[in-house]
C-alpha positions as CSV (number, residue, x, y, z in Angstrom):
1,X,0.0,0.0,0.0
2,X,1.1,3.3,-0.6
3,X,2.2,5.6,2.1
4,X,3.0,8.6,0.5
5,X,-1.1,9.5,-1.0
6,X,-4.2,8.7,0.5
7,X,-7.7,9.5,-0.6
8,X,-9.9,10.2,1.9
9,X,-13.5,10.9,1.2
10,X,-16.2,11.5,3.9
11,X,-20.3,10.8,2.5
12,X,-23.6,10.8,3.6
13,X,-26.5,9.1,1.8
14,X,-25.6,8.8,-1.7
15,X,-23.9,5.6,-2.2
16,X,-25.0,5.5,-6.5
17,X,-22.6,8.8,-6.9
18,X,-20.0,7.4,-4.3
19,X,-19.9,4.2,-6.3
20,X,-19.7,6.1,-9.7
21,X,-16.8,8.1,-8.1
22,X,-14.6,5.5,-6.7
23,X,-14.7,3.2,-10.1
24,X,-13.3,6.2,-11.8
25,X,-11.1,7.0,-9.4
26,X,-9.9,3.0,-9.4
27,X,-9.0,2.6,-12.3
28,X,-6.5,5.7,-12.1
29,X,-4.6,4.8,-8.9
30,X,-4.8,0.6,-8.5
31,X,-1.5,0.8,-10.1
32,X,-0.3,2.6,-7.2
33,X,-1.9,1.3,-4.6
34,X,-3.3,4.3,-3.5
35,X,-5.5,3.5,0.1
36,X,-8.7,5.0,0.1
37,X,-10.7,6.1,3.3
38,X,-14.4,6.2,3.5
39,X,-16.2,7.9,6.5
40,X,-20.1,7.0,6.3
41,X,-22.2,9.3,8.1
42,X,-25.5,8.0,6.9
43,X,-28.0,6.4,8.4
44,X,-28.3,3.0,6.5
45,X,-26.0,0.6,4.9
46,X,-26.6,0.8,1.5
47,X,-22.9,2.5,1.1
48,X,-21.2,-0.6,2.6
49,X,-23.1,-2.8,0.3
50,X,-21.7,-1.4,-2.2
51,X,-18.1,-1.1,-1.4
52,X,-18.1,-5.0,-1.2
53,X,-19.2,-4.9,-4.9
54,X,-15.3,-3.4,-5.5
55,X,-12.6,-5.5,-5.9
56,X,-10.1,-3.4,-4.4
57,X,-8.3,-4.2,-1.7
58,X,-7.2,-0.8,-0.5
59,X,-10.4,1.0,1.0
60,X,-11.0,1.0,4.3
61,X,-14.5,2.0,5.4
62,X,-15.7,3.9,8.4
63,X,-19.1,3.9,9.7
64,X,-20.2,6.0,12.3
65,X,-22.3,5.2,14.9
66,X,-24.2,8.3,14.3
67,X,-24.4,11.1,11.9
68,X,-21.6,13.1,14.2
69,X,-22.2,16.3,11.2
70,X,-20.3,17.2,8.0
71,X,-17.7,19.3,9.9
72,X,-16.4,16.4,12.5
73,X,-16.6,13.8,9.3
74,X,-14.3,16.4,7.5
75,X,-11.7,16.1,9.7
76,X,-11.4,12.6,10.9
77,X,-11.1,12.3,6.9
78,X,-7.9,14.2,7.6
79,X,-6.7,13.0,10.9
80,X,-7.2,9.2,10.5
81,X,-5.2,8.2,7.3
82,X,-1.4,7.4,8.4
83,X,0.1,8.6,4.4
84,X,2.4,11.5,4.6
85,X,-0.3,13.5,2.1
86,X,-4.2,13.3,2.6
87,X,-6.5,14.5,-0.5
88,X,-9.5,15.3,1.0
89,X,-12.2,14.6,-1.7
90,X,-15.8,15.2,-2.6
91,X,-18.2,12.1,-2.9
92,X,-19.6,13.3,-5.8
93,X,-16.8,14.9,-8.1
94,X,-13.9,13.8,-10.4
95,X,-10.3,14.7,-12.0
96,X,-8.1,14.4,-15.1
97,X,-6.3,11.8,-14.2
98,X,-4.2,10.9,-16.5
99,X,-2.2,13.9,-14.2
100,X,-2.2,12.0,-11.6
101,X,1.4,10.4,-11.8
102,X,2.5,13.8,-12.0
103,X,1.0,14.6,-9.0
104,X,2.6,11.5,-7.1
105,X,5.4,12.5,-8.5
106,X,5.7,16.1,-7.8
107,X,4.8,15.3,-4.1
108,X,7.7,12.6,-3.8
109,X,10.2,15.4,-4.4
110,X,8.6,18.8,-2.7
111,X,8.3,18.9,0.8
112,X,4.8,21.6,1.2
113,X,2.0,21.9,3.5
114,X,-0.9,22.1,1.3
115,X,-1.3,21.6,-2.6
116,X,-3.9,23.6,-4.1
117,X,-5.8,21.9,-7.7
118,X,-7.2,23.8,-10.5
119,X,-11.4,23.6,-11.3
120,X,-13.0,22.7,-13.8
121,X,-16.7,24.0,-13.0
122,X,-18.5,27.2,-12.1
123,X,-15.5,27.9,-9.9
124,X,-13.0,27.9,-12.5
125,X,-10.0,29.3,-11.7
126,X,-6.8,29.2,-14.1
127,X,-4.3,29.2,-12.2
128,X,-0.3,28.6,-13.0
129,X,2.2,26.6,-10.7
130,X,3.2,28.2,-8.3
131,X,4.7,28.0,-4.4
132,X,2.8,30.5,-1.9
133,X,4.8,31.5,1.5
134,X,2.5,34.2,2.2
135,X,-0.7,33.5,4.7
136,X,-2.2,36.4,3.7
137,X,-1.6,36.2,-0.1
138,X,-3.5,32.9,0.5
139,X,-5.9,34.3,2.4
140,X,-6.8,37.5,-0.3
141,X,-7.1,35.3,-3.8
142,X,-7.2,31.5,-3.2
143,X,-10.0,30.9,0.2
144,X,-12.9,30.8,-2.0
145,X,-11.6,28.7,-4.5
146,X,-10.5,26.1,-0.8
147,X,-14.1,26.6,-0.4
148,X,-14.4,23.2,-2.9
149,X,-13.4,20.2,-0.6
150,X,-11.6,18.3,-3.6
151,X,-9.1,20.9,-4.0
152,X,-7.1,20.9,-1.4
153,X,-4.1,18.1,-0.3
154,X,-3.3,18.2,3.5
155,X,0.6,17.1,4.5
156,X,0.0,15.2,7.5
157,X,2.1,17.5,9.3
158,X,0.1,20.2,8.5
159,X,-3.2,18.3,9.7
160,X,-1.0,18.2,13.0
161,X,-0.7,21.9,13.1
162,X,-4.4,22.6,12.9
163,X,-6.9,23.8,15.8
164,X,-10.0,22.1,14.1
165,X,-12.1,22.6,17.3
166,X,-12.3,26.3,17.5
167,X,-14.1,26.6,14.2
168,X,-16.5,23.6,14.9
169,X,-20.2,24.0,14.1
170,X,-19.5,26.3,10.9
171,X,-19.3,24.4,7.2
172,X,-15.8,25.2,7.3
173,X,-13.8,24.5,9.7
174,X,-11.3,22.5,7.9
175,X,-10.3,25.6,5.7
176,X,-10.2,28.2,8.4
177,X,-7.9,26.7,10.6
178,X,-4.9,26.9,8.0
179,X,-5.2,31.5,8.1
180,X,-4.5,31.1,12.4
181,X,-0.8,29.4,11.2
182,X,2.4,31.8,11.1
183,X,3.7,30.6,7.6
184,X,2.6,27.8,5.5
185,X,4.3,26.1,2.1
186,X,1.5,26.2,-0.8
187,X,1.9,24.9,-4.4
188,X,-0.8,25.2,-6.3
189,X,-0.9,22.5,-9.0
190,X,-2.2,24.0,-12.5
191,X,-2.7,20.9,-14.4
192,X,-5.1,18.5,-12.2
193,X,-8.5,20.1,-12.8
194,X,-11.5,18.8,-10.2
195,X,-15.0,18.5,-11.0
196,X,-18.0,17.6,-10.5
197,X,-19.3,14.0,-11.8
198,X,-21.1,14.5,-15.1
199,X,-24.3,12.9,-12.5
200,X,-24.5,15.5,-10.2
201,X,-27.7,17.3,-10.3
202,X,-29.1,19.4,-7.2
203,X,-26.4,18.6,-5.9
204,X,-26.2,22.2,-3.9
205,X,-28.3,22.3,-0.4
206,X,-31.2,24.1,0.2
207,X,-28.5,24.9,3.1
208,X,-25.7,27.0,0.6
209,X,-27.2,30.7,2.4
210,X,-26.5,29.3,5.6
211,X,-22.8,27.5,4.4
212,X,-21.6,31.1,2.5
213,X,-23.5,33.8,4.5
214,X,-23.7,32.9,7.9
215,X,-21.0,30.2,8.6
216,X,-18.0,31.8,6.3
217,X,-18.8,35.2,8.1
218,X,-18.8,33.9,11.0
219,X,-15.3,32.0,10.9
220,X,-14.3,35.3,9.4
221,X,-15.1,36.8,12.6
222,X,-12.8,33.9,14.6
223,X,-9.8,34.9,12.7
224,X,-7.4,36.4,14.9
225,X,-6.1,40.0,14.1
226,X,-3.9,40.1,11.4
227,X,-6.4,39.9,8.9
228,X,-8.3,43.4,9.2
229,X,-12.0,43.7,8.6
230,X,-11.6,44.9,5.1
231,X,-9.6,42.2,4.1
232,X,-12.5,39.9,5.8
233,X,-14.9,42.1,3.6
234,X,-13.4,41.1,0.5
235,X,-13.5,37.6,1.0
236,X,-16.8,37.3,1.9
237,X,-17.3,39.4,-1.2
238,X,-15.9,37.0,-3.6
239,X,-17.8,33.9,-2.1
240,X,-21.0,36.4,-2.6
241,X,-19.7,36.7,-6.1
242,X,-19.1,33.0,-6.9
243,X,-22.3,32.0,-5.8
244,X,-25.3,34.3,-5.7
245,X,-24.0,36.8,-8.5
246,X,-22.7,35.8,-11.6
247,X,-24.5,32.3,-11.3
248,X,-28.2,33.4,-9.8
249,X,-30.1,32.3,-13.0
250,X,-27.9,29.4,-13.0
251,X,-28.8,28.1,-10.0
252,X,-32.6,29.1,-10.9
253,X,-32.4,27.2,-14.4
254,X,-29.6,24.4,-14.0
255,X,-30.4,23.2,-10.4
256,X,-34.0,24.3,-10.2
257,X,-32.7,26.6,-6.6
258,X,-35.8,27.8,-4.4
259,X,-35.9,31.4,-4.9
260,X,-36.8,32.2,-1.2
261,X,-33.2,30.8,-0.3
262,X,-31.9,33.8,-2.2
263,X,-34.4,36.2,-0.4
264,X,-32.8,34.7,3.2
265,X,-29.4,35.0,1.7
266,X,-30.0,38.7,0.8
267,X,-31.5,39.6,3.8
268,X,-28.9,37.5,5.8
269,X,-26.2,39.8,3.8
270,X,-27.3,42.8,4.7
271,X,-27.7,42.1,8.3
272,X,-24.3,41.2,7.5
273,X,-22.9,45.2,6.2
274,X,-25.4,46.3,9.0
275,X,-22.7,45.6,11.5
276,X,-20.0,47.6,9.6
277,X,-19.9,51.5,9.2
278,X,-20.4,54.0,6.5
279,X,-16.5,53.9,5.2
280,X,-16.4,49.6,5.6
281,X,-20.0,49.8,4.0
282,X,-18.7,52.2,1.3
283,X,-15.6,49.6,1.2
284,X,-17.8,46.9,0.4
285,X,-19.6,48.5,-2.2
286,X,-16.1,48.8,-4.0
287,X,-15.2,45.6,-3.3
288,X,-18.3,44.6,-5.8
289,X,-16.1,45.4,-8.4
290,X,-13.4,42.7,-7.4
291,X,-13.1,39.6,-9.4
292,X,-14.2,36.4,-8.0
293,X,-10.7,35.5,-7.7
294,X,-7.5,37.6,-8.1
């Protein structure tokens, strides 16, 4: 088994798109005996069922007792693998991978704490290689792209590093932990490109105000001080960009979205500037005219 790469995916109730996922992703890394970790969170068995329909001998499956929440599945993903790199990865999405041996092999000669992958979806971001050193450049054009779970590759010693717990009870609290670290090594890897599995539809919860509107402002506000409020502004700007500007009639048309989630989110957003004065609010109004990402 390999000890260098592990996949580690956490699921709840959809054991079809998990099953679609991992014969793709089979067939790319059996070669390499990459292990792969599933942590089941739902409340039946169909998911182990159909792992014993796989003849690979490299998964390991975890079934909670209980549905403990996405946010404590997320990060015994990361802490419970014992490979030097985890790649924490969405039950429902997919890669090019005929890049993967190019990943394995950049990781068995760079030493980094997190490995950033390119998009391929509504998200898009076209991004270069390139080695990051600097929290807060991080911090300013790449955390709403972290924002999709199958983009990010965790060092173990990183995973080490992490204070998972203060963040616990918002969507994400295995992105948020990385800004409270001093310095950090980040490559971001142009050529994999991560997307969604040409099944998903409605994928998106009826839940998404409440995961970009109240949860991401509110680990905004947990961050300690050396990101200032306008630098907190803009962030939360380019998640409202990503998803509830550009893509509105997208997600009216493509995924059917209930229009009164958008009323909540708007009305959750400006309770949101209510809390900021006239120059921040005039701020934010600028920051409208920031790109998505850098």
């Amino acid at each position: 088994m390999n000890k260098l790469l592990s996949i580690s995916i956490p699921t709840y109730n959809r054991p079809q798109k998990l099953f679609l996922n991992l014969s793709l992703l089979i067939k790319c890394i059996e070669k390499f005996e990459i292990p792969i970790y599933i942590f089941d969170n739902s409340d039946n068995f169909e998911t182990n069922e159909i792992l014993n329909t796989l003849a690979y001998p490299f998964i390991y499956y975890n079934k909670n007792n209980s549905n403990i929440g996405a946010e404590k599945n997320f990060i015994q993903a990361l802490q419970t693998p014992n490979t030097k790199y985890v790649w924490l990865f969405g039950d429902d999405d997919t890669f090019n991978t005929k890049e993967f041996e190019n990943l394995l092999n950049f990781i068995q000669i760079n030493e980094v704490d997190l490995i950033i992958l390119n998009q391929n979806s509504f998200r898009k971001k076209v991004f270069e290689d390139l080695f990051i050193n600097d929290i807060n450049i991080l911090f300013q054009n790449y955390i709403a792209h972290m924002t999709y779970i199958s983009s990010l590759i965790f060092s173990k010693d990183l995973i080490y590093q992490l204070n998972f717990d203060k963040y616990l009870g918002f969507t994400f609290s295995h992105i948020f932990p990385i800004f409270e670290l001093k310095s950090i090594k980040v490559f971001l890897f142009s050529n994999i490109l991560v997307e969604p599995l040409p099944s998903r539809i409605n994928s998106f919860s009826s839940n998404i105000a409440k995961y970009f509107v109240i949860d991401f402002y509110r680990s905004l506000e947990l961050l300690d001080r050396r990101f200032s409020s306008i630098q907190k502004i803009i962030a939360h700007r380019k998640i409202y960009n990503v998803y509830f500007n550009k893509y509105y009639y997208l997600f009216k048309s493509r995924f059917k979205y209930n229009e009164i989630n958008i009323k909540v989110y708007m009305k959750n957003y400006k309770a949101f500037r209510s809390a900021f004065n006239i120059i921040d609010n005039f701020l934010i109004f600028i920051s409208c005219f920031v790109p998505t990402f850098k």
